[in-house]
N, C-alpha and C positions, 0 to 999 in steps of 0.2 A: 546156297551153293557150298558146294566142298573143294579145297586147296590143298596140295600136297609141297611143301616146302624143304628147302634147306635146313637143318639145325643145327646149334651145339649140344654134344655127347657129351657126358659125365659117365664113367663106368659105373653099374649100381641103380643108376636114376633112369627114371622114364625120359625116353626119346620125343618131347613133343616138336612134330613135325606135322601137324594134321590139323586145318582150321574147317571151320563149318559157321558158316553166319545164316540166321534167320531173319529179315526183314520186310517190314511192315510201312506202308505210309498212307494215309486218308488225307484229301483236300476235298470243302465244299465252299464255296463262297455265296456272295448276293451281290447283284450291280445294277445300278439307277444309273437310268442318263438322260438328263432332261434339258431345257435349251439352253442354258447357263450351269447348273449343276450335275456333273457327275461324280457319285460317289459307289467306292465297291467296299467291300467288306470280305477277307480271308482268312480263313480259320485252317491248320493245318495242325495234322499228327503223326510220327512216325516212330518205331519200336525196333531194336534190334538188339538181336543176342550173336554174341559173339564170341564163339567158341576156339580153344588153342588146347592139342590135347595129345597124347600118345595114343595113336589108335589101339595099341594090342590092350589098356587098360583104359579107356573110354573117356566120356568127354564129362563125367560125372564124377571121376576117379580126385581126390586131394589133389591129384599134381594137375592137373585141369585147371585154367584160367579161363573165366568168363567174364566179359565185356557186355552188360545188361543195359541200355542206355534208351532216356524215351527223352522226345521233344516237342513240344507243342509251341506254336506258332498263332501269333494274330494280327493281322495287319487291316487298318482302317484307311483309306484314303479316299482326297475328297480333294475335289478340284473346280475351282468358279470362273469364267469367263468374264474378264475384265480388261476393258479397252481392247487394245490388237496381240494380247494373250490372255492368262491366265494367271491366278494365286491359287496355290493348295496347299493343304496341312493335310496332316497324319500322324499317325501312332502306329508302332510297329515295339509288339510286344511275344518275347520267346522267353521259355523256361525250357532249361535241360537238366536232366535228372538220372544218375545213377541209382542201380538195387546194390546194400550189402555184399564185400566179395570181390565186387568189380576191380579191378587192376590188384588185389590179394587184399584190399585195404577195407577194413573191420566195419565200415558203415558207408553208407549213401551218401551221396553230394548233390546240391542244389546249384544252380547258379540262372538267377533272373536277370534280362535285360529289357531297360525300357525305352523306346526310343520316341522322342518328340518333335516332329520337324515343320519346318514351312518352307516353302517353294514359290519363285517369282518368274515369270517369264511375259516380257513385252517387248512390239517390236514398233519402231522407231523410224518412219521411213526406210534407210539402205543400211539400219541398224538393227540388232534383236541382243538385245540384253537378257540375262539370266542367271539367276542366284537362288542357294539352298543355305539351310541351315538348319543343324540339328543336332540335340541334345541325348546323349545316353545317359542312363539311369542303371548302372552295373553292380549286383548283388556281392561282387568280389574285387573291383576296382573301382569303384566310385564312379563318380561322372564326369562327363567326360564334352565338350562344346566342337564340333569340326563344322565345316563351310566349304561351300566352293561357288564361284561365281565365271562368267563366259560373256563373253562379249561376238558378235559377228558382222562384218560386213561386206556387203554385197556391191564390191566396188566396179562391176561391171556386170549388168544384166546375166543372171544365171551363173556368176562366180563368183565365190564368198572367202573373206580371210577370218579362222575361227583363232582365239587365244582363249586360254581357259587357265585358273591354279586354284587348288584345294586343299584340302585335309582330311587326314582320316584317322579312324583309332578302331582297332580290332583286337578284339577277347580271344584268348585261347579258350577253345572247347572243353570240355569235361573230358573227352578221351585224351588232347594233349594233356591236361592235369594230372588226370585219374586211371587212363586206360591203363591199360599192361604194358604200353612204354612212355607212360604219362610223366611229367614231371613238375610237379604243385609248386614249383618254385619260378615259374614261365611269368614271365610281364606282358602286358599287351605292347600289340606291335601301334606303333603313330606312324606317320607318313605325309610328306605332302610332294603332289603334283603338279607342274608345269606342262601346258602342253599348246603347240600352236602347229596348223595345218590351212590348207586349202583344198578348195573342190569347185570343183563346175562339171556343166554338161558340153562334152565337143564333141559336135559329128555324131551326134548319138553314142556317146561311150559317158558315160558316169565316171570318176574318176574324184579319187581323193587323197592326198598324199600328207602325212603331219612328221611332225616330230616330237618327241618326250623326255622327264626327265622326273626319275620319283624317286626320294630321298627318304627311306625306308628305317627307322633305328627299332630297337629290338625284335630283329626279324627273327619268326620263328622257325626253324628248321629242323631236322630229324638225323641224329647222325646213328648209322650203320652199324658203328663200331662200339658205340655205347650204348644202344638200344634205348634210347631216352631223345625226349623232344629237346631244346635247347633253343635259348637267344643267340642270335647272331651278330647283336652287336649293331654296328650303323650301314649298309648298303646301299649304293647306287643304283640303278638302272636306266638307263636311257637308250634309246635307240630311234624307228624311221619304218612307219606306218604305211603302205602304199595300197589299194585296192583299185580296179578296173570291173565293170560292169558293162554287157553291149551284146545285142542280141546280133544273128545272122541266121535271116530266115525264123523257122519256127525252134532255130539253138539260144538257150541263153547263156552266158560265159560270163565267169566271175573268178578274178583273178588277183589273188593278194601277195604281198611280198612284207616280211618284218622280219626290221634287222635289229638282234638287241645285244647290250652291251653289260652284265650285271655284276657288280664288283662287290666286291668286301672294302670298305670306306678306308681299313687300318691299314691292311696288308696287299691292297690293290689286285687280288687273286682273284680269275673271276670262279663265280659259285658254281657248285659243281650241276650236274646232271642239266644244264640250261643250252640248248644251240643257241649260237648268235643267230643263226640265219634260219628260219622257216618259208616256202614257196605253199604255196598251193592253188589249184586250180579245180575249180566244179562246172558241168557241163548239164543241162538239166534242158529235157522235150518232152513232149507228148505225143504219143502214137495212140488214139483211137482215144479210150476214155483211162491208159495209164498212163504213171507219168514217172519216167526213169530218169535217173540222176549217174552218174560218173565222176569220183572225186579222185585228184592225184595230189599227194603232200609229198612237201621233201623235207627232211627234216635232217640239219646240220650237223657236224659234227661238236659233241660236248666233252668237257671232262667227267671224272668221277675216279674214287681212291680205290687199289685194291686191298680191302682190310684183309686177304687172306694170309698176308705176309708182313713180316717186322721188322723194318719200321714199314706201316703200310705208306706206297707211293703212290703216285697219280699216273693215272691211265688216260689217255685220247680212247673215244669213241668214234667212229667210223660213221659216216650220215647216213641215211637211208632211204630210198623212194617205195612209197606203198600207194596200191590202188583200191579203190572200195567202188559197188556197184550198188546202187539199189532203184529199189520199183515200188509204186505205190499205185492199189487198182480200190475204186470206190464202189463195194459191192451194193449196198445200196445207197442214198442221201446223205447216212445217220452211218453208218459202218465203211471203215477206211483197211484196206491188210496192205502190210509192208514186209515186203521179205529184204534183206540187205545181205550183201558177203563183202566181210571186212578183209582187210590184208590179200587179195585177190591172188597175188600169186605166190604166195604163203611165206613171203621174206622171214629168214634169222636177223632177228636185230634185237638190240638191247635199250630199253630205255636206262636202268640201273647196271652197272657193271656186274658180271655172274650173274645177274638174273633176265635168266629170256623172254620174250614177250609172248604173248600170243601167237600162234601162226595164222592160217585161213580160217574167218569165225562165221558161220550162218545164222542169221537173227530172221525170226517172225517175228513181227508184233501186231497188234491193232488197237481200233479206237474207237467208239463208239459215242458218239456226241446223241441228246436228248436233250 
């Protein structure tokens, strides 16, 4: 695809305002499922060139930046049937990898990650326990041990009180590193999670309501203004999970609400370009042998800086309601075509301040399963 952007001028220098990406991605897998063991096997590859250039002197020209980047994927998972659940392990192994050039910088980068886990889930009479654990193996920041475990009880036939807390640890990419607004000096972000909810079935309505709260330290983020990825330091977020599920007739209605709260730990500011409030609502039937869907989101109002001025200040954004349709007809067994139209009645809205979002978008796609 080709992108026409915003830039800075230099009088003398090429204007690059003009992206062009090429990408590539292969998945094949293997999966066994037998009456106590199921094990799959996935293998994936993806390639992409990434082009930033002055169109009047090309994307070949010196002043041309190119973002070359491949990653290959392998994940083993395996899973045994034990008492009234299950134990699994795995391995889940990625390499990404830059060509010479990439973000202007004089040779390639590697960065291997390996990850080793195991997995417990059993249930317990009006109980269901379950626990993870796993080990990275990081070619640039060492290793690395996070967990989580969850507890559930089913204190009244078909309603359940869930409590769960974790940890996590996440690598910056080679494009945060290395890209053309990479910054090699990024730490991985750690995290850990609290989260407790409820759900039952009433009157036919599915329904599940939680609450969270994830304690985030070097969060990575992108600032505008200095064209470089950056830590952010320690952040909060917490907020209030709700979804509804309920058929009427041959309608099904699935109905979410999340309300979040996402702060800067220091300066108690909340982060920018984030709503507190998101709604949304999908509506999905079947007429003959298609099957059309109806989604409506509303999407809150956020902050975000205008760097076009000095000292740049903070801006409110304005919330926005968007509608999307789509249809999905099965031409035959083995072949699926879906047409979609995003943005339905072609709102101006902004997810970044100054830059506008798509208007009314027409998508085919298809799928062909063998």
């Amino acid at each position: 695809n080709r992108t026409k952007y915003d830039a800075w001028y230099s009088p003398g220098s090429p204007l690059i305002d003009t992206r062009k990406l090429y990408s590539q991605s292969w998945d094949a897998g293997l999966r066994y499922a037998g009456e106590t063991l199921q094990s799959q096997l996935v293998s994936s590859y993806s390639h992409s060139k990434d082009y930033n250039y002055d169109p009047h002197y090309g994307r070949y020209d010196t002043s041309a930046n190119l973002d070359d980047m491949k990653q290959y994927n392998l994940q083993w998972t395996n899973s045994v049937t034990v008492g009234h659940g299950n134990v699994g392990a795995g391995i889940d192994w990625q390499k990404q990898s830059t060509t010479p050039g990439t973000g202007y910088l004089p040779k390639g980068y590697d960065q291997r990650n390996t990850g080793i886990y195991l997995t417990g889930l059993q249930k317990l009479g009006d109980f269901t326990l379950e626990g993870a654990v796993r080990n990275d193996d990081n070619s640039q920041f060492e290793r690395h041990t996070t967990w989580q475990s969850s507890a559930g009880w089913e204190f009244i036939e078909g309603y359940r009180f869930i409590a769960s807390y974790g940890t996590a640890f996440k690598a910056p990419n080679l494009g945060q590193l290395y890209g053309m607004y990479g910054n090699p000096n990024l730490a991985p972000e750690k995290s850990k999670q609290w989260e407790g909810a409820f759900e039952g079935l009433t009157g036919g309505v599915n329904w599940r309501i939680s609450g969270y709260r994830n304690d985030i330290s070097e969060m990575i983020n992108y600032n505008p203004h200095t064209l470089r990825y950056y830590n952010d330091g320690k952040v909060h977020v917490k907020g209030i999970e709700a979804t509804v599920n309920f058929d009427t007739g041959a309608l099904t209605h699935t109905v979410s609400y999340d309300y979040t709260d996402a702060r800067n730990a220091l300066t108690d500011k909340p982060l920018e370009r984030r709503p507190k409030l998101q709604v949304k609502y999908q509506l999905d039937w079947q007429v003959f042998d298609f099957d059309w869907g109806i989604t409506y989101q509303y999407m809150g109002s956020r902050y975000d800086s205008d760097y076009s001025s000095w000292p740049y200040k903070s801006v409110k954004m304005g919330g926005v309601s968007l509608w999307d349709v789509a249809v999905a007809y099965p031409v035959t067994p083995h072949l699926i075509v879906r047409g979609k139209i995003a943005n339905l009645f072609n709102k101006d809205y902004e997810t970044g301040y100054g830059y506008q979002a798509a208007g009314r978008e027409y998508i085919l796609s298809g799928s062909y399963t063998f």
